[in-house]
Backbone as CSV, one residue per row, in Angstrom:
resi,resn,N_x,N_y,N_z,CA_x,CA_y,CA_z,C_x,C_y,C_z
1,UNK,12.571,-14.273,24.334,12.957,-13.102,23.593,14.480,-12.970,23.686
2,UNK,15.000,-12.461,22.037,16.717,-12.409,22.809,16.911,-10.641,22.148
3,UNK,17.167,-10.413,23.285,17.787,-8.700,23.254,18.648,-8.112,23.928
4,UNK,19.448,-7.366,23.223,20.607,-7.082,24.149,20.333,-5.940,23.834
5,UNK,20.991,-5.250,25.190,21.267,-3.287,25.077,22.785,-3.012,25.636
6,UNK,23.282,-2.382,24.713,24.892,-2.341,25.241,24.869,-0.521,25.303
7,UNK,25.897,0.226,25.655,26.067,1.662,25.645,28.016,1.104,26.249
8,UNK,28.229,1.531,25.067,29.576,1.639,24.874,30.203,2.467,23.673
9,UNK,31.745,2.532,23.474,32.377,3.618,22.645,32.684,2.410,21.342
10,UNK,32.457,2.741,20.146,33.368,2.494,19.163,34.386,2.318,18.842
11,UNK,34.885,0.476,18.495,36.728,0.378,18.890,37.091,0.520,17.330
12,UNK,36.280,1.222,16.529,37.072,1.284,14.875,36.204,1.709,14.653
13,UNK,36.111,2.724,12.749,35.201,2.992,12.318,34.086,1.773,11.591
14,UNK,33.250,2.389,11.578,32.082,1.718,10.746,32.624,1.259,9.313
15,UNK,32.767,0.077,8.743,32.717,-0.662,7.174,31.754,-0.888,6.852
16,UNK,31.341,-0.074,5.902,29.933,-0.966,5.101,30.580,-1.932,3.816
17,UNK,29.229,-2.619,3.065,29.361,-3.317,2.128,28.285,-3.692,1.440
18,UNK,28.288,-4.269,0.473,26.872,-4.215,0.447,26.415,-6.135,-0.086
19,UNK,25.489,-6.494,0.063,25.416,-8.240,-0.565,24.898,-8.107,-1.649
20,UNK,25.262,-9.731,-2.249,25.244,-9.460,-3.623,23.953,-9.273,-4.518
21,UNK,22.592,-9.004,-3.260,22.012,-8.125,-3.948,21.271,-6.951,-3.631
22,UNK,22.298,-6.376,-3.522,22.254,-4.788,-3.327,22.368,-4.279,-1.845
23,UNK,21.974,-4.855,-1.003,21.449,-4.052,0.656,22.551,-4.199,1.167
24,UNK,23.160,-2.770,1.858,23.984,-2.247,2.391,24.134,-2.827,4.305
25,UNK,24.863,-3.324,4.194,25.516,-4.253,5.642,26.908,-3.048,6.230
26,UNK,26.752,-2.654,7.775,27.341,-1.787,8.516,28.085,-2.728,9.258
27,UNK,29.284,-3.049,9.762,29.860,-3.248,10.510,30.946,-2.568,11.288
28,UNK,31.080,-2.403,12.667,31.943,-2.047,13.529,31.683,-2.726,15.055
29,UNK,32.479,-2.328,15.763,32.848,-2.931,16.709,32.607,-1.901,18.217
30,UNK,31.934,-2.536,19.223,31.742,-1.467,20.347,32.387,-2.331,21.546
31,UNK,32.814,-1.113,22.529,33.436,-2.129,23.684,32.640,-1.093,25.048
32,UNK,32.085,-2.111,26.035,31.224,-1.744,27.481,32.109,-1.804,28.490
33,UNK,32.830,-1.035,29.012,33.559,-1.153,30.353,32.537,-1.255,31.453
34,UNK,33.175,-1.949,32.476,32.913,-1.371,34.152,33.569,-1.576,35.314
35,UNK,33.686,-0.622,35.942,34.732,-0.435,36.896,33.970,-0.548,38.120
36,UNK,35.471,-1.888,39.004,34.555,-2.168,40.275,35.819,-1.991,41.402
37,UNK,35.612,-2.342,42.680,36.365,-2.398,43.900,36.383,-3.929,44.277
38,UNK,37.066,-4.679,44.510,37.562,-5.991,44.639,36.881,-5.656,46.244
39,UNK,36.752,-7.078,46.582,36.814,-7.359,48.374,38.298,-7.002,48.885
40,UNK,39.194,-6.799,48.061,40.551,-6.098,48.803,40.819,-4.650,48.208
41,UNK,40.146,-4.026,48.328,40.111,-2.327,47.988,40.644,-2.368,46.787
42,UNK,40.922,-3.313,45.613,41.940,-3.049,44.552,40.595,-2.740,43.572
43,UNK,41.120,-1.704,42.890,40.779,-0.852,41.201,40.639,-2.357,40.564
44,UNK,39.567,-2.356,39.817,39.750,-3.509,38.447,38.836,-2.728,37.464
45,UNK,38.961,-2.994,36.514,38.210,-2.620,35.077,38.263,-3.383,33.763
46,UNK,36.782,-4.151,33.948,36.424,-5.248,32.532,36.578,-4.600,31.062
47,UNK,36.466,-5.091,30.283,35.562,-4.644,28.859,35.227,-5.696,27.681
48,UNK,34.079,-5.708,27.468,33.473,-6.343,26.891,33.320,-6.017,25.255
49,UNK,33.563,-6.998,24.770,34.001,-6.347,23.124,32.382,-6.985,22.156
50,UNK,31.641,-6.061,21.508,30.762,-6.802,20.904,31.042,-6.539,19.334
51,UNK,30.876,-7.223,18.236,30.787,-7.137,16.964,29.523,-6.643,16.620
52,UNK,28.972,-5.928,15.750,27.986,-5.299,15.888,27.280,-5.383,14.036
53,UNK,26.239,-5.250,13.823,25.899,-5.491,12.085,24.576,-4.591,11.995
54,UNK,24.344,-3.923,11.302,23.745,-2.787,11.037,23.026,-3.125,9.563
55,UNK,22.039,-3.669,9.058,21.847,-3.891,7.891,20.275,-2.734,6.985
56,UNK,20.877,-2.411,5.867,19.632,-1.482,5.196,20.015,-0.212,5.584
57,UNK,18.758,0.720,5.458,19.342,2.059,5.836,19.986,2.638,7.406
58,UNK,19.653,1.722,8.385,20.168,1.752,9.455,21.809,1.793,9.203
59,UNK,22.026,0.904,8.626,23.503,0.189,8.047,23.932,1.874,7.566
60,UNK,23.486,2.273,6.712,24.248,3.247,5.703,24.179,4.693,7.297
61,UNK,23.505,4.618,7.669,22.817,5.855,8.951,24.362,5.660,9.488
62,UNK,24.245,4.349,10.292,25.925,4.094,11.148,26.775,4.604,10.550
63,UNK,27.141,4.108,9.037,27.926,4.719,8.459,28.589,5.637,8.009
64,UNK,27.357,6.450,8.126,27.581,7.902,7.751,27.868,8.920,8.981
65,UNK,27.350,8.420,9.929,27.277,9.373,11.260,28.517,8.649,12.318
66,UNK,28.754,7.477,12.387,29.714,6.520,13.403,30.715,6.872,12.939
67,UNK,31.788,6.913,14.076,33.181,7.106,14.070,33.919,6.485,15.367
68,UNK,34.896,5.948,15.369,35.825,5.664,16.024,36.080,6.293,17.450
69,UNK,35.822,5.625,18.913,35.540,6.306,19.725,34.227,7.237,20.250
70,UNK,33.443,7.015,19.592,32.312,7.823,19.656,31.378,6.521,20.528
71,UNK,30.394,7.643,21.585,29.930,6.733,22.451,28.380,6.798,21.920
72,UNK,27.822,5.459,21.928,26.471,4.713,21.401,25.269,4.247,22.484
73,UNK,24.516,4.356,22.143,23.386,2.807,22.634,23.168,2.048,21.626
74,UNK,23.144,0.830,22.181,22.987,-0.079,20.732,22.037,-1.106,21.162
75,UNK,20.852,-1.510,20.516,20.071,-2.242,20.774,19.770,-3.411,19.989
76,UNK,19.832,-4.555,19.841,19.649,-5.533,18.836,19.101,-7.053,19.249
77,UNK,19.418,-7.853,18.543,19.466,-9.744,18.848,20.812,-9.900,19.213
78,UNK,21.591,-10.944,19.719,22.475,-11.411,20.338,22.555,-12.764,19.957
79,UNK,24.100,-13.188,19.643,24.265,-14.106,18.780,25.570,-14.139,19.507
80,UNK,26.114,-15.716,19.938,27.584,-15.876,20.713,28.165,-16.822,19.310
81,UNK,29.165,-17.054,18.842,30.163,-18.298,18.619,31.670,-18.102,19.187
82,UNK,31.974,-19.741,18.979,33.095,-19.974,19.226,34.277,-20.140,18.389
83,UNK,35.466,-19.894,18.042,36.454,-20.374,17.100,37.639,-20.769,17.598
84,UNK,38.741,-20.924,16.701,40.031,-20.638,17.163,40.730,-20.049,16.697
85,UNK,41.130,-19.249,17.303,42.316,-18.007,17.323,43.415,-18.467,16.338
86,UNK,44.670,-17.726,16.128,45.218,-18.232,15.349,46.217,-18.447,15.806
87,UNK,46.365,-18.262,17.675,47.258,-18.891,18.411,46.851,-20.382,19.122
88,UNK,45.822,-20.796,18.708,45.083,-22.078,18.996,44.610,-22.153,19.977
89,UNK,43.869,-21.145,20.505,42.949,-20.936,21.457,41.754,-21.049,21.106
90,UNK,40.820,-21.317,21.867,39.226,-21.044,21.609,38.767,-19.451,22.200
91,UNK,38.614,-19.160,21.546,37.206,-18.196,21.477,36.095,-17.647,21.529
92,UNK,35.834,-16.301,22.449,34.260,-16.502,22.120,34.028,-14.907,21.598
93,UNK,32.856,-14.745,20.370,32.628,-13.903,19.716,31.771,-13.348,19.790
94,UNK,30.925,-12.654,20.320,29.183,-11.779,20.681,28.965,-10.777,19.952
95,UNK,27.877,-11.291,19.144,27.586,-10.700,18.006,26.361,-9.553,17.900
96,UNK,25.979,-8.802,17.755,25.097,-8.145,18.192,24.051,-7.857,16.304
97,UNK,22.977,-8.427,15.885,22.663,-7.544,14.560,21.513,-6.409,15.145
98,UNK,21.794,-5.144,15.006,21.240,-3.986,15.384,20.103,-3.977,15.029
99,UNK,18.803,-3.212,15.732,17.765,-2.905,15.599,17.694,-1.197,15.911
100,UNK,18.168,-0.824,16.830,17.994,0.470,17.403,19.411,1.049,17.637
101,UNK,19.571,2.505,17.314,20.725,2.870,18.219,20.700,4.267,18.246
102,UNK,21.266,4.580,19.092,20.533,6.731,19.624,22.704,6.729,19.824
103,UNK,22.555,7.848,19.308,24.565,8.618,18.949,24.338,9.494,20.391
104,UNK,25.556,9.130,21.039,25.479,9.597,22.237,26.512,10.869,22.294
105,UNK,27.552,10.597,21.602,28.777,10.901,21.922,29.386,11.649,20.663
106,UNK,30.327,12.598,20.269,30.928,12.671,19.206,31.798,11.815,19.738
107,UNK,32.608,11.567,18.521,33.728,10.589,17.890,35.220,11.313,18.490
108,UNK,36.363,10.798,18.382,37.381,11.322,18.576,37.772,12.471,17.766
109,UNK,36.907,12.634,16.372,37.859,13.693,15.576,36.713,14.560,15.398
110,UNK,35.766,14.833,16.154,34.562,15.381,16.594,33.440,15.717,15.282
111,UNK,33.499,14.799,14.594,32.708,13.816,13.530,31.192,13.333,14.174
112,UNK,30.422,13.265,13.360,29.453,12.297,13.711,27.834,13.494,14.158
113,UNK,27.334,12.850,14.234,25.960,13.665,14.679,25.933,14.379,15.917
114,UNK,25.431,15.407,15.693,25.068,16.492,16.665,24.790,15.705,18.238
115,UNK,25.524,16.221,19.297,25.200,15.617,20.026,23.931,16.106,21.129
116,UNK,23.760,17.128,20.793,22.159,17.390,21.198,21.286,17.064,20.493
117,UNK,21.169,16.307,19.609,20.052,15.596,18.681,20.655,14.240,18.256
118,UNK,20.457,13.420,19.225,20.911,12.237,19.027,20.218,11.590,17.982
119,UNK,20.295,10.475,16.974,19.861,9.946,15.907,19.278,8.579,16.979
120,UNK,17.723,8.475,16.738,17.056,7.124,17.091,16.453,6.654,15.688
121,UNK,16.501,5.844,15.463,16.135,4.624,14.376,15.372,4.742,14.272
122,UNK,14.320,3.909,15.724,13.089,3.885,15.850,12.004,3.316,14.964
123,UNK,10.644,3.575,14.882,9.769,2.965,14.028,10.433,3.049,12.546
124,UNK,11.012,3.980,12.192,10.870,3.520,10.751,12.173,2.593,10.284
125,UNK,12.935,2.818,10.828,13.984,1.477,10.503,13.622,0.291,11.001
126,UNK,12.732,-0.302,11.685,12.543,-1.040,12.106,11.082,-1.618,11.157
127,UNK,10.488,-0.549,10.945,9.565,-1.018,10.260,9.586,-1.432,8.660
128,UNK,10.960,-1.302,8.427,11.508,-1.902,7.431,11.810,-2.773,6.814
129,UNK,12.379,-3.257,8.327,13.035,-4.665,8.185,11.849,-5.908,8.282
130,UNK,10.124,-5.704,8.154,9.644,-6.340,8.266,8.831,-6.265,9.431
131,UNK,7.326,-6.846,9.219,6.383,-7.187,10.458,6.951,-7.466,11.584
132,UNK,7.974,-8.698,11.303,8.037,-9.684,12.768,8.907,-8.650,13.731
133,UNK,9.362,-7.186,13.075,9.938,-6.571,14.052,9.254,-5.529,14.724
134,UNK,8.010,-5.331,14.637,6.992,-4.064,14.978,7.223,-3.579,16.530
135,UNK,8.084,-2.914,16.450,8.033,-2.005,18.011,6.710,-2.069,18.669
136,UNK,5.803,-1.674,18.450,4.384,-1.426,19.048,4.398,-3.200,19.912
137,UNK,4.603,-4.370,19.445,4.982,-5.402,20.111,5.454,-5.959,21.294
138,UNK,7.069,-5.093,21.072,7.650,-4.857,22.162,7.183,-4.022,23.753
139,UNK,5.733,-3.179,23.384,5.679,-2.003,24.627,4.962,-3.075,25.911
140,UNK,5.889,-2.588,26.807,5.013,-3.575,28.212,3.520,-3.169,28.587
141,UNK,2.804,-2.549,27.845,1.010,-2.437,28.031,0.446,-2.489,27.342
């Protein structure tokens, strides 16, 4: 099974678009910090940058409710490549295409969905995208 669950803030707003036939594609970008203590008492703090794709009405949902800075759960498939930079480095890119995501957070310009009624996807966006994605699948009993 490949699934990832990230809970991180939004490093840009949501772009949609749509393909060329018709279904609306969400993209933005989320980043996961975590802060640790070294074996020599020193402060450090990671962050992990994922690309993220939102497709159908999920897609247009992000869109409409996501903003910049605003903190997420994001649940999806997981997809890595490699490239090169355009300083001639290699690269690595972690791609996330969404299945689930619950709005945790308002946004910086205090935009976005109510944050006592977080937005979950859930069965019916999922049951959208087709059989092979049936939540009821996923439950451990």
């Amino acid at each position: 099974m490949n699934k990832i669950t990230v809970i991180g803030h939004l490093g840009r707003d949501p772009e949609m678009r749509y393909t060329p036939n018709g279904q609306a594609v969400t993209s933005f970008s989320v980043a996961s910090s975590r802060r640790y203590t070294t074996s020599g008492g020193e402060q450090k703090e990671e962050t992990e940058w994922f690309n993220v794709s939102a497709w159908g009405k999920l897609g247009e949902t992000c869109n409409q409710y996501l903003t910049k800075g605003q903190q997420v759960y994001i649940e999806g498939r997981m997809s890595s490549r490699t490239y090169e930079g355009r300083d001639g480095q290699t690269r690595v890119s972690i791609d996330v295409f969404l299945n689930d995501v619950q709005f945790l957070g308002r946004g910086g310009d205090g935009g976005g969905a109510p944050a006592s009624e977080p937005y979950e996807s859930g069965v019916g966006a999922m049951a959208e995208d087709g059989p092979d994605n049936d939540p009821v699948d996923d439950l451990p009993f």
